[in-house]
C-alpha positions as a Markdown table, in Angstrom:
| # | Residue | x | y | z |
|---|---|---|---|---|
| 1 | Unk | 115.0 | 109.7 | 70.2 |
| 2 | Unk | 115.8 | 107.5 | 73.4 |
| 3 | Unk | 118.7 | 105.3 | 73.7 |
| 4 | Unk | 119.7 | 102.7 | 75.5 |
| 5 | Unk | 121.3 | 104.5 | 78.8 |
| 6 | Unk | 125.4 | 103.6 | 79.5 |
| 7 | Unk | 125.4 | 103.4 | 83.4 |
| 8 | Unk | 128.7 | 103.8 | 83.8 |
| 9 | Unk | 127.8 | 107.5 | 82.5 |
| 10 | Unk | 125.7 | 108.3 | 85.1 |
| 11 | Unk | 126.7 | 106.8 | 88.2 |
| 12 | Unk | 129.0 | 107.5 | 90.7 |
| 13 | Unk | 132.0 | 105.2 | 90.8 |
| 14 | Unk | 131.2 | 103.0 | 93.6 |
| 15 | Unk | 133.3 | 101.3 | 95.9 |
| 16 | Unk | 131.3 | 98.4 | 96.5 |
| 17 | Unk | 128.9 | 96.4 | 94.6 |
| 18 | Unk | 130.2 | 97.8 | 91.8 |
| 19 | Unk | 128.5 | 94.7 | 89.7 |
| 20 | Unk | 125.1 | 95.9 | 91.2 |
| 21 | Unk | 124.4 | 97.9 | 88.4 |
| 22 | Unk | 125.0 | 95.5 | 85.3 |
| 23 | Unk | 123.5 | 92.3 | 87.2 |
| 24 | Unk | 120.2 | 95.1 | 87.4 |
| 25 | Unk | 120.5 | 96.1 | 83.5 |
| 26 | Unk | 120.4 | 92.2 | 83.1 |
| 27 | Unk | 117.5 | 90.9 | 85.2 |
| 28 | Unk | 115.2 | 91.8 | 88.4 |
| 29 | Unk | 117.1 | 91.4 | 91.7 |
| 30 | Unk | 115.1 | 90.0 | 94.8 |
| 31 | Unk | 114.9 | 91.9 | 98.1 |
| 32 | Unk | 113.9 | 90.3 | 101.3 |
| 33 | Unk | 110.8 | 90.4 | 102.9 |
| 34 | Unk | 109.5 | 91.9 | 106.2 |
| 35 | Unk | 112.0 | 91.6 | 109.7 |
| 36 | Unk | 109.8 | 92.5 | 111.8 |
| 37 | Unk | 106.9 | 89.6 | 110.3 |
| 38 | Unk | 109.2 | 87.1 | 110.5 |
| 39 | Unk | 110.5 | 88.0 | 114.4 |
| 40 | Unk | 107.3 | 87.8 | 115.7 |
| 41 | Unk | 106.9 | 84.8 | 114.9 |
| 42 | Unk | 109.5 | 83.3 | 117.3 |
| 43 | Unk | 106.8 | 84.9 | 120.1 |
| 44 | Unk | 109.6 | 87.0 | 122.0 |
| 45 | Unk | 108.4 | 88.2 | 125.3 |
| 46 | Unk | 110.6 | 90.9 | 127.5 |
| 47 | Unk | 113.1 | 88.5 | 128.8 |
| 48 | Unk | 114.1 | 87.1 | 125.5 |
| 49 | Unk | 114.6 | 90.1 | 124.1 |
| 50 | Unk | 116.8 | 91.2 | 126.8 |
| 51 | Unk | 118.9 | 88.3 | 125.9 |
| 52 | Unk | 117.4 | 85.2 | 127.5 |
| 53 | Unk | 117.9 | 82.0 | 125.7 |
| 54 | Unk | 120.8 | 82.4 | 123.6 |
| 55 | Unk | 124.0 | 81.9 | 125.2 |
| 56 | Unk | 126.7 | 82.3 | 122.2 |
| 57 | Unk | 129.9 | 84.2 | 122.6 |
| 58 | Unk | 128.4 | 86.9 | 120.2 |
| 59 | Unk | 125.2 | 87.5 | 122.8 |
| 60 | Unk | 124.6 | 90.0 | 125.1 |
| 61 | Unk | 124.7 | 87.6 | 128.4 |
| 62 | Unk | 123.2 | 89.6 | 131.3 |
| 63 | Unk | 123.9 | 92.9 | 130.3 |
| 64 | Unk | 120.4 | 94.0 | 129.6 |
| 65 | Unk | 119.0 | 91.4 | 132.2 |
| 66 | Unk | 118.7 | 94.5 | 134.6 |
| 67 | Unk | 117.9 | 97.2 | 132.3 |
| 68 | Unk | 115.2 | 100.1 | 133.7 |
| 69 | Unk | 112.8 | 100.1 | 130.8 |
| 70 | Unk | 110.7 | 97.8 | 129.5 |
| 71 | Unk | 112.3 | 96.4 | 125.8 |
| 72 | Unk | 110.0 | 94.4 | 124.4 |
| 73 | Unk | 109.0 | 95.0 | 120.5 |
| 74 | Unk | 112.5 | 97.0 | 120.4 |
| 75 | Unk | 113.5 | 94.6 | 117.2 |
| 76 | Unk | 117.1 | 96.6 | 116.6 |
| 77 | Unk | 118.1 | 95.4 | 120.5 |
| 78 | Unk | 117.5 | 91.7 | 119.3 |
| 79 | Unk | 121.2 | 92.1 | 117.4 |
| 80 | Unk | 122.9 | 92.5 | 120.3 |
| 81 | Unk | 120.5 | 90.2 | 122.4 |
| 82 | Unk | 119.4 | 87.7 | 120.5 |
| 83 | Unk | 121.5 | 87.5 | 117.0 |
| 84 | Unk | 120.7 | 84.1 | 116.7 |
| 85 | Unk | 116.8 | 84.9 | 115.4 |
| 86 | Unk | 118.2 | 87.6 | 113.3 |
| 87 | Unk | 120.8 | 85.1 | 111.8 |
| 88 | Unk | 117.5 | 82.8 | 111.4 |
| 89 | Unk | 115.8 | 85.1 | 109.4 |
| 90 | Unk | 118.6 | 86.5 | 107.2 |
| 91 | Unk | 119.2 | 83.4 | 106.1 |
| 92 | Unk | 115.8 | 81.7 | 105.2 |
| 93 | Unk | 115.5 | 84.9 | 103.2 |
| 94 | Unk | 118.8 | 84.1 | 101.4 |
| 95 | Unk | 117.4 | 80.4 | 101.2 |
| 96 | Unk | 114.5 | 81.8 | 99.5 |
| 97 | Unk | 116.3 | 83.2 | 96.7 |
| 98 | Unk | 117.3 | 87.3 | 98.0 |
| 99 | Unk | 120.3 | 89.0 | 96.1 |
| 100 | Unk | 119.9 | 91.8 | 99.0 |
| 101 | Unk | 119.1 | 91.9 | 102.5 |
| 102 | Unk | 118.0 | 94.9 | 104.6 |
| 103 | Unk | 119.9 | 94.9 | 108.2 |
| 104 | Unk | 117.6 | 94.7 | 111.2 |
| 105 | Unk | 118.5 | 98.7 | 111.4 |
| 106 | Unk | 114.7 | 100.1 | 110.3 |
| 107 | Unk | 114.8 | 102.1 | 113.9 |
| 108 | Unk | 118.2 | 102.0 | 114.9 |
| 109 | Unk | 118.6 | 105.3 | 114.9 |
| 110 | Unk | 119.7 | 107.4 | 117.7 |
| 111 | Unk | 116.3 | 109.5 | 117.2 |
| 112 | Unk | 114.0 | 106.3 | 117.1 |
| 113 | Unk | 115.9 | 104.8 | 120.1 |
| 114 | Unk | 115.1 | 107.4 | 122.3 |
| 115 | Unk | 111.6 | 105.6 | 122.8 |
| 116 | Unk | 113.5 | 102.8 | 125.0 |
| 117 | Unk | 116.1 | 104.7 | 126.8 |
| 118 | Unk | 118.4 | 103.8 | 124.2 |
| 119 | Unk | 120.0 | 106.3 | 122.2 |
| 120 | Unk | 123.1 | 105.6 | 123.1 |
| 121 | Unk | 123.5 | 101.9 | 121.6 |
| 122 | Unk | 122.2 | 103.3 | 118.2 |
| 123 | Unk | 126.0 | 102.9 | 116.6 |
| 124 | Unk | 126.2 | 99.4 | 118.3 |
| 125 | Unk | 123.1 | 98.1 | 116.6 |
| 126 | Unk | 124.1 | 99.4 | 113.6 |
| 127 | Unk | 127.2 | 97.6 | 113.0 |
| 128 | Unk | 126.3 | 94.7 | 114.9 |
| 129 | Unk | 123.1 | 94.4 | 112.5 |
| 130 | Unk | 125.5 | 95.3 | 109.4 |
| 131 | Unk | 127.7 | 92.5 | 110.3 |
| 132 | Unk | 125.2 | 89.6 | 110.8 |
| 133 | Unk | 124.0 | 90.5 | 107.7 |
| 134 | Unk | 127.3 | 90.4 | 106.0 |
| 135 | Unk | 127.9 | 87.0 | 107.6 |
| 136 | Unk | 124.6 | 85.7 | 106.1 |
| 137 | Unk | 125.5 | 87.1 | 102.8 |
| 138 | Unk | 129.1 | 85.9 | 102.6 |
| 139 | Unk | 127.5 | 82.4 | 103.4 |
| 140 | Unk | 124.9 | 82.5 | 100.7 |
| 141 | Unk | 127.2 | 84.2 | 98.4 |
| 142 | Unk | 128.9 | 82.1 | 94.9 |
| 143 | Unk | 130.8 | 84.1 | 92.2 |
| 144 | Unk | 127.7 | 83.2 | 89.9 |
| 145 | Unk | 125.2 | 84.8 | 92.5 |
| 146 | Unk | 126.8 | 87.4 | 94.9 |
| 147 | Unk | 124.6 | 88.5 | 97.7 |
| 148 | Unk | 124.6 | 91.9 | 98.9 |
| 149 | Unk | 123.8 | 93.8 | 102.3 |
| 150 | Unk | 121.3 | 96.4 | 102.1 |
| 151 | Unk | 121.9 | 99.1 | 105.1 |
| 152 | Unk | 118.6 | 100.1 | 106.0 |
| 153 | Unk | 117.8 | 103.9 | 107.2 |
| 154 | Unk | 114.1 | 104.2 | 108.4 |
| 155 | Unk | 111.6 | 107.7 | 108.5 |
| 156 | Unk | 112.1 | 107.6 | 112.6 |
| 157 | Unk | 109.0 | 108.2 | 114.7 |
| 158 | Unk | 109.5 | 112.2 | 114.1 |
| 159 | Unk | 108.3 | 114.7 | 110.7 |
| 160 | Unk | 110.7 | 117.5 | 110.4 |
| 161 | Unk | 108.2 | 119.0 | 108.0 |
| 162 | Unk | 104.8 | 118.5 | 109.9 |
| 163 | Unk | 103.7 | 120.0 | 113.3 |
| 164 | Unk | 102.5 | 117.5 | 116.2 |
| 165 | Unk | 100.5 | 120.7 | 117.5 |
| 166 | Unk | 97.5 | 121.1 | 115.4 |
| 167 | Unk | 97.1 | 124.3 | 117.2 |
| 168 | Unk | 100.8 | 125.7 | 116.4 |
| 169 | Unk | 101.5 | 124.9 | 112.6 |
| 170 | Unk | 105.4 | 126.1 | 113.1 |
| 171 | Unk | 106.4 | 123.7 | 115.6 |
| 172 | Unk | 108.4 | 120.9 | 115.1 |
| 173 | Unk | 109.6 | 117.8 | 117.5 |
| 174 | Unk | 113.0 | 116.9 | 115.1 |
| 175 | Unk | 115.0 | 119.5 | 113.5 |
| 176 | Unk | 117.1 | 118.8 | 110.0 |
| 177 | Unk | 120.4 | 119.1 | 112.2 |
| 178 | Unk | 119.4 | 116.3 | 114.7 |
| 179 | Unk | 118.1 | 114.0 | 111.9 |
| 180 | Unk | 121.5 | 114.7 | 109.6 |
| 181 | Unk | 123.8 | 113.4 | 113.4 |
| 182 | Unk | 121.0 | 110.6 | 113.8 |
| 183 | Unk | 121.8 | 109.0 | 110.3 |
| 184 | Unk | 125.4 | 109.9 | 109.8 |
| 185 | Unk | 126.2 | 107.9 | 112.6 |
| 186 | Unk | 123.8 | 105.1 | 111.4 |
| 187 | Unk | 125.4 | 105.1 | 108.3 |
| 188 | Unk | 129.0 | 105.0 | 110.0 |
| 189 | Unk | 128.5 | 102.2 | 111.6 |
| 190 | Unk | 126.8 | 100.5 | 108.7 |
| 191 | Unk | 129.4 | 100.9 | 106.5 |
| 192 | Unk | 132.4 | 99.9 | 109.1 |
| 193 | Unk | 129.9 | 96.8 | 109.6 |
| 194 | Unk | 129.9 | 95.6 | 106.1 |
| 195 | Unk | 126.9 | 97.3 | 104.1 |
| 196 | Unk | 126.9 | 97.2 | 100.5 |
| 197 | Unk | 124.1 | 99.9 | 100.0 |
| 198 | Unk | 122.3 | 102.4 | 101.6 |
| 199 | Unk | 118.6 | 101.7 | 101.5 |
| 200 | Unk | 116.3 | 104.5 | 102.5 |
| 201 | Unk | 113.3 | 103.5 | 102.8 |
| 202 | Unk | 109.8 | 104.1 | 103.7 |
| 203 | Unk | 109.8 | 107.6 | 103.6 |
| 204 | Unk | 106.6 | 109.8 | 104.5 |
| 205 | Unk | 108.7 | 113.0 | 105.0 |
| 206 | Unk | 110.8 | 114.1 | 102.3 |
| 207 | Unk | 112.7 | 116.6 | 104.4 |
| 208 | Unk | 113.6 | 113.6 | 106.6 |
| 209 | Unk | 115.0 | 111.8 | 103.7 |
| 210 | Unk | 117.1 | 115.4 | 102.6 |
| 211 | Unk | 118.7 | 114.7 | 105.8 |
| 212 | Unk | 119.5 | 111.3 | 105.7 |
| 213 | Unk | 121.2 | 111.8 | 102.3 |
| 214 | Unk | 123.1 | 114.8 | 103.0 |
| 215 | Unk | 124.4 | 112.4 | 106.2 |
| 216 | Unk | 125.0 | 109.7 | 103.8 |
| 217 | Unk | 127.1 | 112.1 | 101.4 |
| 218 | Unk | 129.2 | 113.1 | 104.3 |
| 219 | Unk | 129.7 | 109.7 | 105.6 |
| 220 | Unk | 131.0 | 108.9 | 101.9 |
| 221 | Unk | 133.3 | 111.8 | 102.2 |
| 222 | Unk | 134.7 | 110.4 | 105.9 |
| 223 | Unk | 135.0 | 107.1 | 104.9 |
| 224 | Unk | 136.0 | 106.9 | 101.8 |
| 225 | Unk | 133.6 | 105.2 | 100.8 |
| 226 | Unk | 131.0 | 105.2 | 98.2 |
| 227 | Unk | 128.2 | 102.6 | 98.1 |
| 228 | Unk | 124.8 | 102.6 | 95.8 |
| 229 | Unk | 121.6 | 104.7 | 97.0 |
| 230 | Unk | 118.2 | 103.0 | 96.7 |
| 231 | Unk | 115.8 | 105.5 | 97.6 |
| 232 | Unk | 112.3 | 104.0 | 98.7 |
| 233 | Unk | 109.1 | 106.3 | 99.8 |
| 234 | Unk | 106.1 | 105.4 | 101.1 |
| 235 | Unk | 102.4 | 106.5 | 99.1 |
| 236 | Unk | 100.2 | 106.7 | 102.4 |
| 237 | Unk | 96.9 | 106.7 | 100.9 |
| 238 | Unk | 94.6 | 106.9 | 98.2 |
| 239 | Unk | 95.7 | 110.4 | 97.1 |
| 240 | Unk | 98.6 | 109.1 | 96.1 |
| 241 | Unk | 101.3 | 111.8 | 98.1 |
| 242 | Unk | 103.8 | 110.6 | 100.5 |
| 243 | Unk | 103.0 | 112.3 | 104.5 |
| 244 | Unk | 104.4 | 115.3 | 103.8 |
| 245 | Unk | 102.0 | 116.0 | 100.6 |
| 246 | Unk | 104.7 | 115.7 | 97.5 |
| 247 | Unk | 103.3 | 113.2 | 94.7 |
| 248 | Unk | 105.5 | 110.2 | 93.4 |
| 249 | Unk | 106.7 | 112.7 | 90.7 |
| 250 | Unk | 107.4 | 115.7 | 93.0 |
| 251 | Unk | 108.9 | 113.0 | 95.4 |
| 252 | Unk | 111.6 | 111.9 | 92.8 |
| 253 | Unk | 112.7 | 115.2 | 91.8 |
| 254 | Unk | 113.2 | 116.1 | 95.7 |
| 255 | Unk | 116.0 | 113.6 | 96.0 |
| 256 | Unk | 117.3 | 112.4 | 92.3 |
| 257 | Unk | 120.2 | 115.1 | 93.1 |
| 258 | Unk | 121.7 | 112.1 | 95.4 |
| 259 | Unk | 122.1 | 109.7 | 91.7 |
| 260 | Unk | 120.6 | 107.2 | 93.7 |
| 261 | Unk | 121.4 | 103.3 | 92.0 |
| 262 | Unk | 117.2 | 103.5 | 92.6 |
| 263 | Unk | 114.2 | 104.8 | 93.3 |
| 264 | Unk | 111.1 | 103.1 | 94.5 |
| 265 | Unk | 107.8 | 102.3 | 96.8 |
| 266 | Unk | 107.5 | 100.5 | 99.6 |
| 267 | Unk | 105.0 | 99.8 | 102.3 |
| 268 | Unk | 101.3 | 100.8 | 102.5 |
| 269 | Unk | 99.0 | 99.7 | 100.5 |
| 270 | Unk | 100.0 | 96.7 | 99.3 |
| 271 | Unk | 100.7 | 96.0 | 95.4 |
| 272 | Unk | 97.3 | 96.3 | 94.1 |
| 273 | Unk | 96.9 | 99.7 | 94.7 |
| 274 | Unk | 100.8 | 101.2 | 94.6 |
| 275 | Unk | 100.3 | 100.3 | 90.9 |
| 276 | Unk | 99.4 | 103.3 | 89.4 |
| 277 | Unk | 102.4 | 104.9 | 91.1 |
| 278 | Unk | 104.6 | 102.6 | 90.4 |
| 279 | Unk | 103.6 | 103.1 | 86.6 |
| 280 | Unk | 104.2 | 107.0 | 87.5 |
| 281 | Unk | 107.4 | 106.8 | 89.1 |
| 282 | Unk | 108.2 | 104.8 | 85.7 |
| 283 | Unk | 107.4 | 107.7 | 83.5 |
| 284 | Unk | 109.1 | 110.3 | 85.8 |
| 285 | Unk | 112.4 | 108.3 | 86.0 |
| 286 | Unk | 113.4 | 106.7 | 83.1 |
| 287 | Unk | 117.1 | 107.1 | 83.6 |
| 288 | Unk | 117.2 | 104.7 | 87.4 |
| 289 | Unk | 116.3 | 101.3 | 88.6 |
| 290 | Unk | 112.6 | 101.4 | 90.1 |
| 291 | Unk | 112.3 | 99.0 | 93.1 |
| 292 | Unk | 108.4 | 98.0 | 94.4 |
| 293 | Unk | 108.3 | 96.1 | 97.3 |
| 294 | Unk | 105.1 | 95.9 | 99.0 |
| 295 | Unk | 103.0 | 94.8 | 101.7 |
| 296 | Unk | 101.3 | 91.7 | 101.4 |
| 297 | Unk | 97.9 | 93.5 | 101.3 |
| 298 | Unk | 96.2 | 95.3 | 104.1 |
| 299 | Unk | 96.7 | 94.8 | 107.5 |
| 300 | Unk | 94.3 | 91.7 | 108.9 |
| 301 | Unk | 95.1 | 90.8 | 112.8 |
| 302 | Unk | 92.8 | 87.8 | 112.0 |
| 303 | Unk | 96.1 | 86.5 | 109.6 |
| 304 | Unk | 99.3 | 84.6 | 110.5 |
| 305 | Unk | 101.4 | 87.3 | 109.4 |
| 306 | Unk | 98.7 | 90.3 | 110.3 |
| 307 | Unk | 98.3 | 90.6 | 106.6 |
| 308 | Unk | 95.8 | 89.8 | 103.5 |
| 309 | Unk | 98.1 | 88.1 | 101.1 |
| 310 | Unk | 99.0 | 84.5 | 100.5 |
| 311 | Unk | 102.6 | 84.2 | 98.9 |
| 312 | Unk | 100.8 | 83.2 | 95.5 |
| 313 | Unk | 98.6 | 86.1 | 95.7 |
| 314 | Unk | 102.0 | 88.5 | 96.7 |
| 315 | Unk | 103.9 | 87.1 | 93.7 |
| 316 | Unk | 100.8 | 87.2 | 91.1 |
| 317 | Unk | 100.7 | 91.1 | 91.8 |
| 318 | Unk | 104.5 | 91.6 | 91.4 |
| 319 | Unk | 105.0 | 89.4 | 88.2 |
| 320 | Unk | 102.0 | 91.5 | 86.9 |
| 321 | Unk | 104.3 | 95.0 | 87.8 |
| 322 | Unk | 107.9 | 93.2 | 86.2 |
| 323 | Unk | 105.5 | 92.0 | 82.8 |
| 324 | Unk | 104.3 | 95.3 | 82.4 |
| 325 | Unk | 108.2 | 96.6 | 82.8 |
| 326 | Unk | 107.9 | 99.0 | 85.6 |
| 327 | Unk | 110.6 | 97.4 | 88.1 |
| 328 | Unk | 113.8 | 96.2 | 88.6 |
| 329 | Unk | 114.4 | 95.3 | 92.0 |
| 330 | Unk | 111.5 | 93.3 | 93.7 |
| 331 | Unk | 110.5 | 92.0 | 97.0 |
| 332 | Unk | 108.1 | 92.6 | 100.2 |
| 333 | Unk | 107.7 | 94.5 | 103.3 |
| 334 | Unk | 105.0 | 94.4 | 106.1 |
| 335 | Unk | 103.4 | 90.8 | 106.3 |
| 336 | Unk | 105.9 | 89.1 | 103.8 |
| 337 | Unk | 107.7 | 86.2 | 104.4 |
| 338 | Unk | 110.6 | 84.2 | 103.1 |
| 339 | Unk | 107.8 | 81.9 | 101.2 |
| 340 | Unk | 106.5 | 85.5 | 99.7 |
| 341 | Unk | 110.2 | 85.8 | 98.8 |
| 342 | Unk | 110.4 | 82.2 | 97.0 |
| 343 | Unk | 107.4 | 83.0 | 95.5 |
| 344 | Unk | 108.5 | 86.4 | 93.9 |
| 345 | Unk | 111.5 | 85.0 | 92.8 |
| 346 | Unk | 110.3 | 81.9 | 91.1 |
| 347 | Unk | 107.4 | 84.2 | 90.0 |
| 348 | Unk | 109.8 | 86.9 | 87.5 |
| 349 | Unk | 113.0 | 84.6 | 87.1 |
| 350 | Unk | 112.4 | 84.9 | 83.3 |
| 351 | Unk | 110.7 | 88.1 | 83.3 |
| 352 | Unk | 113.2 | 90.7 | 81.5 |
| 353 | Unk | 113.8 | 93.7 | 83.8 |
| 354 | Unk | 112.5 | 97.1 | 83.0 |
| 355 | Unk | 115.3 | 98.9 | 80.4 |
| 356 | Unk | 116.9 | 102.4 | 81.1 |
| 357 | Unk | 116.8 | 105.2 | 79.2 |
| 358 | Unk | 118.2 | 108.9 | 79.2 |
| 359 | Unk | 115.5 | 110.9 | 79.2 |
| 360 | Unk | 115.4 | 113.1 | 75.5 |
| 361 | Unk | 116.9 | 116.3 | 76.6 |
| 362 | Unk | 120.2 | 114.3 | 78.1 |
């Protein structure tokens, strides 16, 4: 028979947020909501985000004013340009009721960055992102109710495991090697910057998120260092396989060698239909922390936040998941907003999180 699983059996002995894993074996714990929602809203054009109209000491000043290539909708540049709207949005996030926060590092990899002519500034975003987002926390943060910085590691635009020829099936545009550089240098700088966790997330390619974690191993083994794993993937459609064709269950077994703190789904189709893989992704891992966090429905350009859901729909759907004791760690992605956030929160404050168990043949 089942019992009740000890954590500190199974986990690695980490060197931050080491009360992560109790305060989860307690009660659900609130992610944020959406970054890059929230910073169009502020209506950004090119020369704000190359710095114009902030003028703090932690800015960028003129640096970018002159730069060759177009920047707008390059969010990660907006920490070193403008982290005055990522301070904003940190922080009404925190307001809302968020024990973690992602950094503004979804695409600050080297990899992603090459899109604007800025591969080289990948390390700089990271840690700039990782320590705005460790300011925010330390602000919000009490001894009752610690706050903790989530270091974000997106997909990148690239598939290691998919050709972008139809017509050459073996061709690839990203190999393992450059993605395992890309993210050890992203997760570098995003521990020297003040992360509490490494959050990968939204993963379509499962071969992309091999890489990232064997680069998040290694930075571990530089730094001395060793900070919880949430692992997040992405369920593109209907069929219910991430991108590169694994189901939830295949998906899980692909990447529970890392002992993530969790494992989870995040993105896509919003939390009326990732239910049935979130109730999957229960089954298959009984023995980790399951995080959901959705979109807030499908995409609708006709919507303030380009998205379907109201905060009290959001927050219905994700109560509905925490009743039915799938999750532990709950919050939004594309479309949500900090009053999705409030929502959630206020939603499964005295919902009991999901329990642990070792599976039988532990």
């Amino acid at each position: 028979m089942s019992q009740p699983h000890t954590l500190s059996a199974r986990k690695p002995a980490y060197t931050r947020a080491r009360e992560l894993p109790a305060t989860l074996a307690k009660r659900l714990v609130i992610l944020d909501g959406a970054m890059g929602t929230m910073i169009q809203r502020f209506k950004l054009g090119e020369a704000q985000y190359r710095g114009e109209g902030y003028g703090g000491p932690d800015g960028a000043g003129d640096r970018f004013k002159d730069f060759a290539h177009d920047v707008k909708g390059n969010n990660e540049l907006l920490s070193l340009t403008r982290p005055d709207v990522i301070r904003d949005i940190h922080e009404k996030y925190l307001a809302a009721g968020a024990d973690l926060i992602e950094t503004n590092t979804f695409g600050a990899t080297s990899i992603a960055q090459e899109d604007y002519h800025m591969a080289d500034l990948a390390y700089e975003m990271n840690l700039k992102s990782a320590q705005l987002a460790r300011a925010a926390c330390d602000k919000y943060s009490t001894p009752e109710h610690p706050r903790y910085v989530a270091g974000a590691l997106g997909p990148t635009p690239k598939t290691a495991s998919i050709s972008p020829d139809v017509n050459d099936p073996g061709a690839r545009n990203v190999s393992f090697e450059q993605l395992r550089a890309a993210y050890l240098e992203q997760t570098l700088a995003l521990i020297e910057g003040g992360a509490d966790v490494i959050l990968v997330e939204t993963i379509f390619d499962t071969l992309n998120a091999k890489a990232a974690l064997f680069a998040v191993d290694e930075a571990f083994e530089q730094t001395g260092e060793v900070l919880p794993i949430m692992i997040s993937g992405t369920v593109t459609d209907a069929s219910g396989r991430i991108l590169s064709g694994q189901t939830v269950t295949a998906f899980w077994h692909s990447v529970r060698h890392a002992q993530p703190l969790s494992i989870g789904l995040n993105c896509a189709l919003g939390a009326a239909l990732m239910r049935p893989y979130i109730q999957e992704l229960n089954k298959a891992a009984p023995e980790t922390f399951i995080s959901c966090y959705p979109n807030a429905g499908l995409p609708n350009p006709m919507s303030d936040t380009g998205f379907d859901e109201t905060p009290e729909v959001t927050s219905r759907l994700v109560h509905e998941f925490a009743a039915e004791g799938l999750v532990n760690i709950v919050g939004g992605c594309c479309g949500t907003t900090p009053d999705h956030i409030g929502a959630i929160a206020k939603a499964v404050q005295s919902t009991p999180t999901r329990r642990l168990f070792y599976p039988a043949e532990a």
